[in-house]
C-alpha positions as CSV (number, residue, x, y, z in Angstrom):
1,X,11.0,12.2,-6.8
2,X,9.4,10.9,-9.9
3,X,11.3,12.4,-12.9
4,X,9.5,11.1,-15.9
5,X,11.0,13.6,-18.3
6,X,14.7,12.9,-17.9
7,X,14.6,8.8,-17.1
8,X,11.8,7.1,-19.8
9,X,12.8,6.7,-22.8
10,X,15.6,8.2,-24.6
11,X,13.5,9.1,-27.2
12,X,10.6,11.0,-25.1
13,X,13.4,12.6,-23.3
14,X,15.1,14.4,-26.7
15,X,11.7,15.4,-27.4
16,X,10.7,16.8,-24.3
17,X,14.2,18.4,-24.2
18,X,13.8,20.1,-27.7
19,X,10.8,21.6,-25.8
20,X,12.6,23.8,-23.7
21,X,12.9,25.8,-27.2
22,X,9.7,27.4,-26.0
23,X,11.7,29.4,-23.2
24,X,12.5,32.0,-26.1
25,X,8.9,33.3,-25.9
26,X,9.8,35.4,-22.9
27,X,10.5,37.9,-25.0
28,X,6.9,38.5,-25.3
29,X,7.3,41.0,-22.8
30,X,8.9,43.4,-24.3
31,X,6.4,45.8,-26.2
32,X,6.2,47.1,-29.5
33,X,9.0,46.6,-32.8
34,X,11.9,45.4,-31.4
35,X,14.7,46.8,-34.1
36,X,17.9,46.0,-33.9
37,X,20.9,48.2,-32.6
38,X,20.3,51.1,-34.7
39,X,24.0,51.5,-35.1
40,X,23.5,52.2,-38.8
41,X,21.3,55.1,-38.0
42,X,23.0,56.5,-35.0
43,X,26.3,56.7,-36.0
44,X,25.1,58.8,-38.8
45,X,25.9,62.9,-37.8
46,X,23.0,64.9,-36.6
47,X,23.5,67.4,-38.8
48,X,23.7,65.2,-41.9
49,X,20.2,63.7,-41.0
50,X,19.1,67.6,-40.9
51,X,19.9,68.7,-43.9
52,X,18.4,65.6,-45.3
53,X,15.6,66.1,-43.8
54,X,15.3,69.3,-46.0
55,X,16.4,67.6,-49.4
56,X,14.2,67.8,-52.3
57,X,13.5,64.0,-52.4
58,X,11.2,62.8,-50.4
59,X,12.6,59.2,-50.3
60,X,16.0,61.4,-48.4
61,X,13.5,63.1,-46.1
62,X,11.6,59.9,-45.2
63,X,14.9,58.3,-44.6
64,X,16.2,61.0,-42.4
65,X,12.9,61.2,-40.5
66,X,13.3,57.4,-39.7
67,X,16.8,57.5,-38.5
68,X,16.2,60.6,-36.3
69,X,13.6,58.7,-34.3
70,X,15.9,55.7,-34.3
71,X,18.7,57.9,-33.0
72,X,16.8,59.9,-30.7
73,X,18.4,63.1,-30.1
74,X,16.5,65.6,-28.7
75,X,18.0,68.7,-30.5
76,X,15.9,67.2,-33.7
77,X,12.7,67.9,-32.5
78,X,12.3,71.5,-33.7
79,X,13.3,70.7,-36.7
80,X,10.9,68.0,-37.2
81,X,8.0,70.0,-36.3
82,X,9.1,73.1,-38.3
83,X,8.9,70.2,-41.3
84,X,5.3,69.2,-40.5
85,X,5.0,73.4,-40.3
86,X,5.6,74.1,-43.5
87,X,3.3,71.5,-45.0
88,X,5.5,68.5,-45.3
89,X,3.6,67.2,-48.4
90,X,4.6,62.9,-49.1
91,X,2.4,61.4,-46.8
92,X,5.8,58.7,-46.1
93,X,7.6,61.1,-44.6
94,X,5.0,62.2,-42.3
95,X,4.5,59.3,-41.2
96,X,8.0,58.8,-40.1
97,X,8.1,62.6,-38.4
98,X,5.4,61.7,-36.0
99,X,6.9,57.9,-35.3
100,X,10.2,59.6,-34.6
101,X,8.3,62.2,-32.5
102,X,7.1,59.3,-30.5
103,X,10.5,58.0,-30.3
104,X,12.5,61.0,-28.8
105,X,9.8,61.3,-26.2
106,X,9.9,64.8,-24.9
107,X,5.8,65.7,-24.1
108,X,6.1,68.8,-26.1
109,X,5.1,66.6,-29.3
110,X,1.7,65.7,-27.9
111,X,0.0,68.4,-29.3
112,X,1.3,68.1,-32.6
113,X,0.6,64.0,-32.8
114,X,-3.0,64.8,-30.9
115,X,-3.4,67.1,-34.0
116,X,-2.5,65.1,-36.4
117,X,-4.2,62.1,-35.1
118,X,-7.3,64.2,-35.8
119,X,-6.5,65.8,-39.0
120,X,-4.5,63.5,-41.0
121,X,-5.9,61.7,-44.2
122,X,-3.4,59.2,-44.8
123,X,-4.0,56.1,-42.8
124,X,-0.3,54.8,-42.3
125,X,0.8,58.7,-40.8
126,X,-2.3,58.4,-38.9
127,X,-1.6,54.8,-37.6
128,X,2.2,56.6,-36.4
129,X,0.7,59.2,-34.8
130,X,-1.5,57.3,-32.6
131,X,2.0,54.7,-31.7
132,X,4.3,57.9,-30.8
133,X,1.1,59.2,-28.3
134,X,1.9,55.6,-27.0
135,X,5.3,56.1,-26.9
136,X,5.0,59.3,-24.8
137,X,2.2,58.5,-22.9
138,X,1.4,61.6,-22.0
139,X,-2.3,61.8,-21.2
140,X,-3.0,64.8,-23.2
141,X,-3.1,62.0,-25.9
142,X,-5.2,59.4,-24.2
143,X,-8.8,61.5,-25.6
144,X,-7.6,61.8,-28.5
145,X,-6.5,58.0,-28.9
146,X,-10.0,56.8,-27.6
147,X,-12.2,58.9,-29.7
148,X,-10.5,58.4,-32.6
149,X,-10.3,54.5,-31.7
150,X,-14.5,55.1,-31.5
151,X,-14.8,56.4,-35.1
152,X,-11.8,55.0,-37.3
153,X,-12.1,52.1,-40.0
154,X,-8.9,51.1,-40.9
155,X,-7.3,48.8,-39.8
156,X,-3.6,49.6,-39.7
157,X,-4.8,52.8,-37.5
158,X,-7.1,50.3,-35.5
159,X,-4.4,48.7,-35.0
160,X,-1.8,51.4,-33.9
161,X,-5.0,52.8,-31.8
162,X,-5.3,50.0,-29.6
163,X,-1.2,49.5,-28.9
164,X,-0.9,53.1,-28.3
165,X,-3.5,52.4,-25.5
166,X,-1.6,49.7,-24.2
167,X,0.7,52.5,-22.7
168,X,-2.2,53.9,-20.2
169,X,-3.3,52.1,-17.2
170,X,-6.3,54.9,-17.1
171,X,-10.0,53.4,-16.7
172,X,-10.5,54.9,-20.2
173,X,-8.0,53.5,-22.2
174,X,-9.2,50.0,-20.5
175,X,-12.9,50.4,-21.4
176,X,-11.4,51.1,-25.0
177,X,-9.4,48.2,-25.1
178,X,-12.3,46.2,-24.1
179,X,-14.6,47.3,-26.9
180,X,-11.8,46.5,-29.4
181,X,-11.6,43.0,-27.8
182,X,-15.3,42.6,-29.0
183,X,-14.5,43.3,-32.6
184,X,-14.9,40.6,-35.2
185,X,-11.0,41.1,-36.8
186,X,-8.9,38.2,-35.4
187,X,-5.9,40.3,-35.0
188,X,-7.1,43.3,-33.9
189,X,-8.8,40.9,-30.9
190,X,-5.2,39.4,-30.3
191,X,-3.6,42.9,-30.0
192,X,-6.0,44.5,-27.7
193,X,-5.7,41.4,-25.2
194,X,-2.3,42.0,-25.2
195,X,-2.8,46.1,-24.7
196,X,-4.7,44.9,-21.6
197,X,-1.8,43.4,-20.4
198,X,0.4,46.3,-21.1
199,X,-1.7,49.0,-19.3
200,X,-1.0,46.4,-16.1
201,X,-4.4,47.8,-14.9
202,X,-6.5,45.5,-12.2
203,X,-9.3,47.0,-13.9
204,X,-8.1,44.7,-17.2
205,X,-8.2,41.4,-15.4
206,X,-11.8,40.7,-15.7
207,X,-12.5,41.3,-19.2
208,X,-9.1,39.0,-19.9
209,X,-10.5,36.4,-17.6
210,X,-13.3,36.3,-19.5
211,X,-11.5,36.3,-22.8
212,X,-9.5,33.2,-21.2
213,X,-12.5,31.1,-20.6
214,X,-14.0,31.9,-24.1
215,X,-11.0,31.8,-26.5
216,X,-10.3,28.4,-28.4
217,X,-7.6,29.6,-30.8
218,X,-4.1,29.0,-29.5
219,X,-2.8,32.1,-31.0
220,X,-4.9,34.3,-28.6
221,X,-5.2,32.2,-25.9
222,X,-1.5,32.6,-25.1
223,X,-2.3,36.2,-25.8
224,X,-4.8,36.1,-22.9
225,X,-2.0,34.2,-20.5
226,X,0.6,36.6,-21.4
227,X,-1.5,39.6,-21.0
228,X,-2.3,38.3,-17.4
229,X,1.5,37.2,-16.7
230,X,2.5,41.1,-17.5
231,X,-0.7,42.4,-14.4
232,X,0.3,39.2,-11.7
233,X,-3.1,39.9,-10.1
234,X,-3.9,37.1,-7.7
235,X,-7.9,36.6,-9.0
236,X,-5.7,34.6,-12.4
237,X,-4.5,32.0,-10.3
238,X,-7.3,29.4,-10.0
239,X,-8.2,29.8,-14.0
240,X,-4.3,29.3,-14.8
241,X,-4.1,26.1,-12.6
242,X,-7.3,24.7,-14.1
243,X,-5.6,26.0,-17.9
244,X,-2.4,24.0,-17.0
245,X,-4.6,20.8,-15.7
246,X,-7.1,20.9,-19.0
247,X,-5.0,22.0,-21.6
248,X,-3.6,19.9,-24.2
249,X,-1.4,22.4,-25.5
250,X,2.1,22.4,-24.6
251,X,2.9,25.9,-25.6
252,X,-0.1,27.1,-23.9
253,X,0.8,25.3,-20.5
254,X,4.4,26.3,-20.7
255,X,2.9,30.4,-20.9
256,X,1.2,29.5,-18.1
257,X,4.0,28.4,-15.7
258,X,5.3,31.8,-16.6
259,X,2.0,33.7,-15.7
260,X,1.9,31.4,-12.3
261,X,5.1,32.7,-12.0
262,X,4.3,36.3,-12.2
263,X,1.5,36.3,-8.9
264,X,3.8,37.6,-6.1
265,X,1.2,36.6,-3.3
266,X,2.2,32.9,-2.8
267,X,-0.6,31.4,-3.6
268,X,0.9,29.5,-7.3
269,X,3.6,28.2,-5.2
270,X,2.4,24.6,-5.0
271,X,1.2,24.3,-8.7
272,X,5.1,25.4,-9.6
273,X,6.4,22.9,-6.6
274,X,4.0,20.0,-9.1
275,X,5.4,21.1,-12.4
276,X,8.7,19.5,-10.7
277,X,7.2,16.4,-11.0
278,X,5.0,16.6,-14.0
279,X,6.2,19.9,-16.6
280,X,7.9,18.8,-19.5
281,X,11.1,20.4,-19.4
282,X,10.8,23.6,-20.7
283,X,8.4,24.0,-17.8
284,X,10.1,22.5,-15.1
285,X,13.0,25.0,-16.1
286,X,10.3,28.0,-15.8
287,X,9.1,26.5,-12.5
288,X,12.7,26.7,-10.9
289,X,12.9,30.3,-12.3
290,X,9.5,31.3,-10.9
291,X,10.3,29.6,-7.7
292,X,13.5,31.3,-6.6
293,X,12.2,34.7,-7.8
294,X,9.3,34.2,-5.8
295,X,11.7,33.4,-2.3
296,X,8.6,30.7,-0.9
297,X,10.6,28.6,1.8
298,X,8.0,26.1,1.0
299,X,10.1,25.3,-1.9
300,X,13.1,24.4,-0.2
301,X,13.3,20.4,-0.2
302,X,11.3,19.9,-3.4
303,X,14.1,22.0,-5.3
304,X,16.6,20.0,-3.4
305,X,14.7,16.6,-4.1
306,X,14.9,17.6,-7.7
307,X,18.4,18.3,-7.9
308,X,18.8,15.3,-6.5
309,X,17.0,13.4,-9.1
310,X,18.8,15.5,-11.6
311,X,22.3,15.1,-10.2
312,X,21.5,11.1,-10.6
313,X,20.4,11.9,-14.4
314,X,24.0,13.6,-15.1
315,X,26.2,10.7,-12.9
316,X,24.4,8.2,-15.1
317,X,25.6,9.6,-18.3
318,X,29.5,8.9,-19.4
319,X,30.9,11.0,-21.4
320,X,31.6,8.3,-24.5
321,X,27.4,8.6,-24.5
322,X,27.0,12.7,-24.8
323,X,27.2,12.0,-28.9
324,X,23.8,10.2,-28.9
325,X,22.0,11.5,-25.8
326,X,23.3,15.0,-26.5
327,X,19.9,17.0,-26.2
328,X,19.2,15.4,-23.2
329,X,22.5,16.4,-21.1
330,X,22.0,19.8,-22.1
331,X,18.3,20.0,-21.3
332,X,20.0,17.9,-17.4
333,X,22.7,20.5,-17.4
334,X,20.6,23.3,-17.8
335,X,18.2,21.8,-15.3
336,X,21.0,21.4,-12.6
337,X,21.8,25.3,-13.5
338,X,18.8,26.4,-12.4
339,X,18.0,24.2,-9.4
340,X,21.3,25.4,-8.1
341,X,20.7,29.1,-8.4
342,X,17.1,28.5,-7.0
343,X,18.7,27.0,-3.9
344,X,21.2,29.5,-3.5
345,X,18.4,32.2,-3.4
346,X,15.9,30.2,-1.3
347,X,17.8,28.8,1.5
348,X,22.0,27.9,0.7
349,X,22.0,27.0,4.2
350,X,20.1,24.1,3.1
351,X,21.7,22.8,-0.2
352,X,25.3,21.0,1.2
353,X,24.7,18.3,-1.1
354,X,24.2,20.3,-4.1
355,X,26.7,22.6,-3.6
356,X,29.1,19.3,-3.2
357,X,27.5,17.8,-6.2
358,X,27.4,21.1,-8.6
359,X,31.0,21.9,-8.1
360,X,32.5,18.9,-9.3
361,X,34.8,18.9,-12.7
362,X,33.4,17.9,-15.4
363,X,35.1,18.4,-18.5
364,X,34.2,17.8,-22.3
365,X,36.0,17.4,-25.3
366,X,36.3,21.1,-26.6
367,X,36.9,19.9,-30.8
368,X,33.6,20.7,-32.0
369,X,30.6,23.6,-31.3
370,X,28.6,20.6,-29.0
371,X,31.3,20.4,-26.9
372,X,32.2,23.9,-25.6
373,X,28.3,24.1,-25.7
374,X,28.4,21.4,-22.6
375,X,31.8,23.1,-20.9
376,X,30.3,26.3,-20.8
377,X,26.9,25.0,-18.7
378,X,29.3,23.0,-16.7
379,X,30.5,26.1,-15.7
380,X,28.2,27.8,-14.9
381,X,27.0,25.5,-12.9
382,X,30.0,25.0,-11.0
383,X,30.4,28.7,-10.4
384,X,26.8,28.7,-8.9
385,X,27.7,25.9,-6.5
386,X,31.2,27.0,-5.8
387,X,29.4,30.6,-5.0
388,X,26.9,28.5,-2.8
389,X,29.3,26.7,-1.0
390,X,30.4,30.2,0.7
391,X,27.1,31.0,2.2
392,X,26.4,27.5,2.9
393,X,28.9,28.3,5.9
394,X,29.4,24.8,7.0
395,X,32.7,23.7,7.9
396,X,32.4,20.8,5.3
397,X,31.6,23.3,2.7
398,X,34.9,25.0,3.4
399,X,36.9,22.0,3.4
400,X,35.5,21.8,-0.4
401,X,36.2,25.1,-1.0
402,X,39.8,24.8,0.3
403,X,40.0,21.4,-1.2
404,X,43.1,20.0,-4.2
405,X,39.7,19.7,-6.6
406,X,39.0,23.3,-6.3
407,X,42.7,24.6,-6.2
408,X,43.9,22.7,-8.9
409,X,41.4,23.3,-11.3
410,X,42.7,24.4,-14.3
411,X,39.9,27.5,-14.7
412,X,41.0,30.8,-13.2
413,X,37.6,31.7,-13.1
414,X,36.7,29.2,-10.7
415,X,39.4,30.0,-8.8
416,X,38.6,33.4,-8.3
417,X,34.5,32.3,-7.6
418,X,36.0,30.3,-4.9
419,X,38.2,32.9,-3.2
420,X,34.8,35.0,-2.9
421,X,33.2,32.3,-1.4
422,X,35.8,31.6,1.3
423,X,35.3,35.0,2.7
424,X,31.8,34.8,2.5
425,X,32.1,31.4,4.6
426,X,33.3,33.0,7.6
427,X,35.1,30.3,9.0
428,X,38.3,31.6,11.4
429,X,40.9,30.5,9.3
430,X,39.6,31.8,6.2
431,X,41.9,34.9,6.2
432,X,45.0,32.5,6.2
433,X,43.8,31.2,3.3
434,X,42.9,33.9,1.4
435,X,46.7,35.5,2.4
436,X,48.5,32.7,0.0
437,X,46.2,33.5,-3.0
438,X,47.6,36.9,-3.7
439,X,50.3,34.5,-5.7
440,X,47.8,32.6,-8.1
441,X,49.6,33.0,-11.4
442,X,45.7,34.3,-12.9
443,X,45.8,38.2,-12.0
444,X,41.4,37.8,-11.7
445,X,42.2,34.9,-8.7
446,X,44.6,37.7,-7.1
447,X,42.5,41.0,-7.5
448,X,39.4,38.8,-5.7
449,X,41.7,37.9,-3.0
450,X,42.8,41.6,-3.0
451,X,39.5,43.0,-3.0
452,X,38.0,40.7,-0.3
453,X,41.2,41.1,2.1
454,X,39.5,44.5,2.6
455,X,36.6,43.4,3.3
456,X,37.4,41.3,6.6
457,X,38.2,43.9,8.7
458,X,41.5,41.8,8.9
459,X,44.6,43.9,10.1
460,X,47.5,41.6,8.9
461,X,46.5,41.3,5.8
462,X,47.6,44.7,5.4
463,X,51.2,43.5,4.5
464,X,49.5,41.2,1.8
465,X,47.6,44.0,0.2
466,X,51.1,46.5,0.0
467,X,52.8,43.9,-1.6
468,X,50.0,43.7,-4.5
469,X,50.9,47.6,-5.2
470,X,53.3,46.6,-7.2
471,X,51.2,43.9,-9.0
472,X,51.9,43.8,-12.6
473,X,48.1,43.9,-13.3
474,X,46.1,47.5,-12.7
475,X,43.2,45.7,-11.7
476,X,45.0,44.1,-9.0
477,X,46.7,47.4,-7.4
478,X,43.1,49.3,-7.7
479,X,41.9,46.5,-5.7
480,X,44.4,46.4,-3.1
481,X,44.3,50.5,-2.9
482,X,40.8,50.1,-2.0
483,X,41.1,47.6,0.3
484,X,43.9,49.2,2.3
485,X,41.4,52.1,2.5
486,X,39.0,50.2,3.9
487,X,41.3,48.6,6.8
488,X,42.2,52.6,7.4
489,X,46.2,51.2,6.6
490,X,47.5,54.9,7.5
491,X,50.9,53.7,7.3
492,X,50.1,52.8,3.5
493,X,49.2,56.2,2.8
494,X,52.8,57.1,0.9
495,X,52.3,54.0,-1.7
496,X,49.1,55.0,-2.5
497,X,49.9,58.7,-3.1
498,X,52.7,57.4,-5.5
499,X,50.2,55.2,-7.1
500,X,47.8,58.3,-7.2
501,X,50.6,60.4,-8.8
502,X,52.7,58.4,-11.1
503,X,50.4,54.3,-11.9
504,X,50.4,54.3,-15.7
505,X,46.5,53.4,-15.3
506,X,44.0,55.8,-15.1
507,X,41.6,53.8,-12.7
508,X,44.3,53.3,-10.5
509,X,45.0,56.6,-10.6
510,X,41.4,57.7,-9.7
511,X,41.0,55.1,-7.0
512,X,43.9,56.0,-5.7
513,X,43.0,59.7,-4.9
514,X,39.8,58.6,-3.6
515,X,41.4,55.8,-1.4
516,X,43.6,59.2,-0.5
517,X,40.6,60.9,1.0
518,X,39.1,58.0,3.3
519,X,42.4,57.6,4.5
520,X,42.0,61.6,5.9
521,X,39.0,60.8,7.8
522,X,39.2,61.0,11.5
């Protein structure tokens, strides 16, 4: 398989590498403000944000208002409507009432923000009423948003006019959408294509198709592809294909693999199969994603073809090299990542030779940030093929898992991946094996073994999982207690009472008494 990419020049490769930066603009999906944890708001006391809400400054009340929407607590709603009641009076902190309205998202606001929507002078309290109908939704709101999206001028309320309609995949808020899409202001264009999207309508693929074919400006181009990604209708196939053909744009292709991605009929499944051969690398990564979501058995052998190509990439590179060629084995590493866990959802039956590949060692120097960068894609990578080796089922895939390389490896986490994965093989002597690993020295190697014993329907390992009641590590004996209950182990049932009564853990405890009950079951 041609791999362009990864094996011309080491200097195309970095910079097709630094393009798989562009993977970050996933987040495009999430809509509206994206704040941050809110931690500093909601660890403030409910009642100390209610009295401030009634302090003589408006700056407190505006504050208040803002961290009670941020916070989210029901039991502040009356008290934020009372405020508006009694004629609230700093246009700020009316704003900021109706936002946080929006944000606690009980229905019984709508009238209020339908009212104010209507009656409100200031524009920025009006442009929050019209987000927090968007934020509940409620289609006693969806009039109000679309007449008042008819007769306003401004343009911050414009604005929070056509996102609050984003929330309604109604015929009306679509038609409304579309007449904002017509309006001269650049922005106000880019957020109503991406309203479209949000209302995930059918009806809204048309008028974005069109928009698709008559845009030039990046900017709302990738609006237009993004918009489309978020409906997945089928009729956006053939004009993505011919985007990702024509376009010159490597942002605006790598949205598209992405929207191909998000059909679920099929049909984009050879156009991500040729990204494989001809994405850069950002896109090649999005293909692999798209591809295993999308299940195609089509995709099978060119996934495994590509790992293939990328497995020679990452045996060609030594590690006295990873200083100079560093982008490029972790743009190879993070390929291999993802080729693996696309095989191991498309067909592991199929992948022996990537399994094998993926879970070999391969260790980096851990002295600087670089270097535990590279060990910690090398391991996830291993724990995807180790995983895969399992329901590979193959008796040479057992072998592996059984093998020195695997034991020996210094990684408990491994370890425990590959005790999983011997169960899962179902190979006859798998239970012998599994018996010696309730010794590993690493309690997470021991409470896997414990909790897949159970698992096997296996009667002698009962003896196994007593002796792990004792286990210095509670989530060990919680394990093993559930384990023994699914094997029925009635002769067990003592141990685990004493473990239900007296284990210093409260899990154990808990698991214990329930363990206690589906041992009484005829």
């Amino acid at each position: 398989m041609n791999v362009a990419a990864l094996s011309e020049t080491r200097r195309a490769s970095l910079t097709q590498c630094r393009l798989a930066a562009t993977l970050l603009f996933l987040g495009v999906f999430l809509a509206g403000p994206v704040w941050p944890n809110g931690w500093e708001h909601r660890a403030i006391p409910l009642s100390v944000l209610l009295r401030a809400l009634q302090s003589e400054d408006p700056a407190y009340r505006a504050r208040a208002a803002l961290s009670l929407g941020i916070k989210r607590d029901p039991r502040a709603l009356s008290d934020l409507v009372s405020r508006l009641a009694r004629g609230e009076s700093e246009p700020a902190v009316r704003a900021n009432i109706y936002r946080a309205l929006g944000r606690i998202g009980e229905s019984s606001a709508a009238e209020t923000l339908v009212r104010a929507l209507k009656d409100e002078q200031y524009p920025e309290a009006r442009a929050q009423a019209a987000l927090a109908l968007g934020d509940l939704a409620d289609m006693r709101g969806l009039d109000a948003l679309v007449v008042a999206l008819s007769a306003e001028k401004d343009a911050r309320v414009i604005a929070g006019l056509v996102s609050a309609l984003g929330a309604f995949s109604d015929s009306r808020a679509v038609k409304a959408l579309v007449t904002a899409l017509k309006a001269g202001d650049p922005e106000i264009k880019r957020q109503a294509i991406q309203a479209l999207g949000r209302t995930g309508s059918a009806e809204a693929v048309k008028p974005l198709l069109t928009a698709l074919a008559q845009l030039s400006g990046e900017r709302h181009l990738i609006a237009a592809i993004d918009a489309l990604a978020m409906i997945g209708d089928p009729r956006s196939r053939a004009p993505l294909e011919d985007l990702l053909i024509n376009s010159q744009a490597e942002s605006v292709r790598t949205h598209v693999v992405v929207a191909l991605g998000a059909i679920r009929d099929g049909s984009t499944v050879p156009a991500l199969i040729g990204l494989l051969d001809t994405g850069s690398l950002g896109q090649r990564y999005l293909a692999l994603v798209a591809l295993a979501d999308l299940g195609d058995p089509k995709a099978v052998q060119p996934v495994t073809e590509f790992y293939r190509s990328i497995a020679q990439q990452l045996d060609s590179i030594g590690p006295a090299e990873t200083g100079d060629v560093m982008d490029l084995l972790v743009a190879a590493l993070r390929l291999q990542g993802a080729a693996l866990r696309a095989l191991l959802q498309l067909d592991p039956g199929s992948a022996l030779y990537a399994f094998l590949h993926g879970a070999k060692h391969r260790a980096f120097s851990k002295d600087s940030a670089a270097g535990l960068r590279l060990n910690v894609l090398v391991y996830q990578a291993r724990r995807l093929a180790v995983s895969g080796l399992g329901y590979e089922g193959s008796r040479i895939a057992f072998d592996a898992l059984t093998s020195a390389a695997i034991w020996d490896d210094p990684d408990p986490a491994i370890r425990a991946v590959a005790t999983r994965a011997v169960a899962v093989s179902g190979q006859p002597d798998a239970i012998d094996f599994l018996l010696k690993r309730i010794a590993d020295p690493q309690p997470e190697v021991r409470w896997t073994a414990a909790s897949v014993l159970g698992r096997l329907t296996e009667g002698r390992a009962e003896d196994a999982l007593r002796l792990l009641l004792t286990d210095v590590h509670s989530e060990v004996r919680r394990q093993a207690v559930l384990s023994l209950a699914y094997l029925n182990a009635l002769g067990a049932r003592a141990d685990i009472t004493r473990l239900a009564e007296t284990d210093p853990a409260a899990r154990v405890r808990i698991t214990a008494g329930e363990a206690l009950k589906m041992l009484s079951i005829p």
